[in-house]
N, C-alpha and C positions, 0 to 999 in steps of 0.2 A: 551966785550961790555955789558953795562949792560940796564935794561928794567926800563922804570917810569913810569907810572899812573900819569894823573893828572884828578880829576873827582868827582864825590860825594861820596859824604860820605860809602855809601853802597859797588859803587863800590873797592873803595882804600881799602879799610876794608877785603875785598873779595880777592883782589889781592894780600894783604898782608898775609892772611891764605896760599898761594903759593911762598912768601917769596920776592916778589915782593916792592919797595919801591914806595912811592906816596905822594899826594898834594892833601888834601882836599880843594877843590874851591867852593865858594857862590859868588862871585863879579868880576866884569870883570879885577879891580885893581889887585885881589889872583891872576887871571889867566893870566894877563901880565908877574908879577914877575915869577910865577912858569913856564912860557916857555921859560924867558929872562935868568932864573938860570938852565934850560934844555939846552938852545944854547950853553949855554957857558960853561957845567959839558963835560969834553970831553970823560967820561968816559959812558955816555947815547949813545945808539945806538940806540932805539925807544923811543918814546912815543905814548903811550896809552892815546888820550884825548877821554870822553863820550862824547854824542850827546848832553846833556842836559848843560853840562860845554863849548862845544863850542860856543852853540849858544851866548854864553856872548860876546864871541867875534869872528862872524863868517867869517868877511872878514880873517882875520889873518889869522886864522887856517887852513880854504882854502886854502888861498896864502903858507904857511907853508907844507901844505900836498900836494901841487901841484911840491913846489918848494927844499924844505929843502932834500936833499941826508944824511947826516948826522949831528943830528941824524932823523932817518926817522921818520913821523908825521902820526900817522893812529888814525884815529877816530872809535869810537868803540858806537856801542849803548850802548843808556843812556836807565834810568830805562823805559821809554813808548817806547823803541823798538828801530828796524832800521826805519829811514824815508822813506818816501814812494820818494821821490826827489833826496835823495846820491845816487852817483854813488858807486858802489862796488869797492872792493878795486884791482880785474884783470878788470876792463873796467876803471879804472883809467891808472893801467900800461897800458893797450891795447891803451889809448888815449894818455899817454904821450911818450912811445914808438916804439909804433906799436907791441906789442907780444903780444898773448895770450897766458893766464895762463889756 
């Protein structure tokens, strides 16, 4: 299974120095197609979306990283950080589970 970055510019860029592939995103429209061509590459096992690329479109992404098992959806901070409001990514598993990580 393989890894994707979808995010800005810096990040993709960064992730690709680790040989990683990605989707530079500015507009909500980039960031439909590039999860709708993530869903459906069945060779993706994560995606890596940034915080500053989700907010384009944050219901989804949510609903995505809440719901989506393969491939899995983790949001990663964007260039100003982690938010002070995201749940982390083991009090996600702990909520949608029940296990601590």
């Amino acid at each position: 299974m393989k890894l994707l970055i979808i995010g800005n510019q810096d990040a993709v860029w960064g992730f690709a120095l680790a040989g990683v592939r990605g989707e530079i995103v500015t507009t909500t429209e980039e960031l439909n197609r590039a999860l709708d061509a993530a869903l459906a590459d069945k060779e993706i096992g994560i995606v890596l979306v940034t915080g500053d690329v989700a907010d384009l479109a944050r219901q989804r992404v949510d609903m995505l990283r809440v719901r989506s098992a393969v491939p899995l959806v983790v949001e990663i901070p964007g260039p100003e950080g982690p938010r002070s409001d995201q749940l982390s990514l083991s009090e996600m598993i702990r909520r949608t589970i029940g296990v601590r990580i």
